[in-house]
Each structure stands twice: as structure tokens, then as C-alpha cells.
N, C-alpha and C positions, 0 to 999 in steps of 0.2 A: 764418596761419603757425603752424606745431603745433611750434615750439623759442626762440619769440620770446625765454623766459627768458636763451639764449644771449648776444643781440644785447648788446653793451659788457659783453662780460665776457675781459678780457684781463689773463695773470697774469705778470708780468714775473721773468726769471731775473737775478739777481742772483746777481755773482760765481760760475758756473759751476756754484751752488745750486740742484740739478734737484729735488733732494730737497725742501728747503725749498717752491718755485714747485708740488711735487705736493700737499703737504702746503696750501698754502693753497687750490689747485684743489680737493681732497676736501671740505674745510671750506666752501669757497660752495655747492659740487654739496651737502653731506649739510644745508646750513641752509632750502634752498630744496627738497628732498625728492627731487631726483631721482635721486641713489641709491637712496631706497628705493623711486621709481617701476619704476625698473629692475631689481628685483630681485622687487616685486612680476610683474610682466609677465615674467618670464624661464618660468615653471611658469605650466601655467592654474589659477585659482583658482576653487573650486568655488563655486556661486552661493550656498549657506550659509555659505561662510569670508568671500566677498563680503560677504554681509550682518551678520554677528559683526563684521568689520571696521570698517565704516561707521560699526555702532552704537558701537564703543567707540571711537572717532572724534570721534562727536560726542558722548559722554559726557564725555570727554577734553577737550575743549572748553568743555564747559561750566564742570565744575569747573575749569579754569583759569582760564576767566575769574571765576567766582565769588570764587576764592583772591585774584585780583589785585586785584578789589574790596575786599575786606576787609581786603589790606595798606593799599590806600591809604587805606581808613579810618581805620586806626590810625595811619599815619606821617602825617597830616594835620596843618596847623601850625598851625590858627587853635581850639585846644583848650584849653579854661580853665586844666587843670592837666595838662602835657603830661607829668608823671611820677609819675602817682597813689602816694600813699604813702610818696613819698623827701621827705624836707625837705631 
């Protein structure tokens, strides 16, 4: 199935709030990427914009995950002196 992401995604109108019910619709659609899958695919993308893409992708990727490593090093609690230099 090629929209399984779909399946139990239902976004409730509250108090005649269409506005609101779009706004939280945008926000699941843009956290799971399929707006920008969709906007990717609307234009054909040239097999070198393809690959410039991909690579800053998983460039992107990495350094995130690296950044998130090293916060969690820092904010770790079992640290001798968890605020170097303050008495």
C-alpha cells in the first residue's frame, strides 16, 4: 500500500474551527514530509538535483545525529561536577 502513512490519521473539527482542524492537518502532513514529497514530484527533478538532494540528506542526517549526541553528553546526570567553575 503506497499511503499506509494515511491510515488513523483523523483530524477532529471543533466548534466549527475549519481553520484551526487545517492548521493541525498541515502540521502532521509537513512533520511526516509529505508536503514536501509532494512538491518534490509535482516538477521532474533533474537526476543531478536528485543526487545534490540525497547527498545533503544524508549530510543532514548525520550532523543531527552527531549534534544530538553531544547534547546528550553534556546534559548527562551522573557527572562529578555538573557545573564546572560555579561554586
Amino acid at each position: 500500500m503506497r499511503h499506509a502513512r494515511f491510515i488513523a490519521r483523523t483530524v477532529f473539527v471543533q466548534n466549527n474551527d475549519v481553520e484551526a482542524a487545517c492548521r493541525v492537518l498541515n502540521r502532521i502532513l509537513g512533520k511526516e514530509g509529505i508536503l514536501d514529497q509532494f512538491r518534490r514530484t509535482r516538477f521532474y527533478e533533474k537526476p543531478f538535483q536528485f543526487r545534490r538532494r540525497i547527498n545533503f540528506e544524508k549530510c543532514k542526517a548525520i550532523y543531527n545525529e552527531d549534534m544530538d549526541r553531544k547534547i546528550q553528553f553534556v546534559l548527562r546526570k551522573n557527572r562529578a561536577d555538573p557545573y564546572p567553575g560555579c561554586q
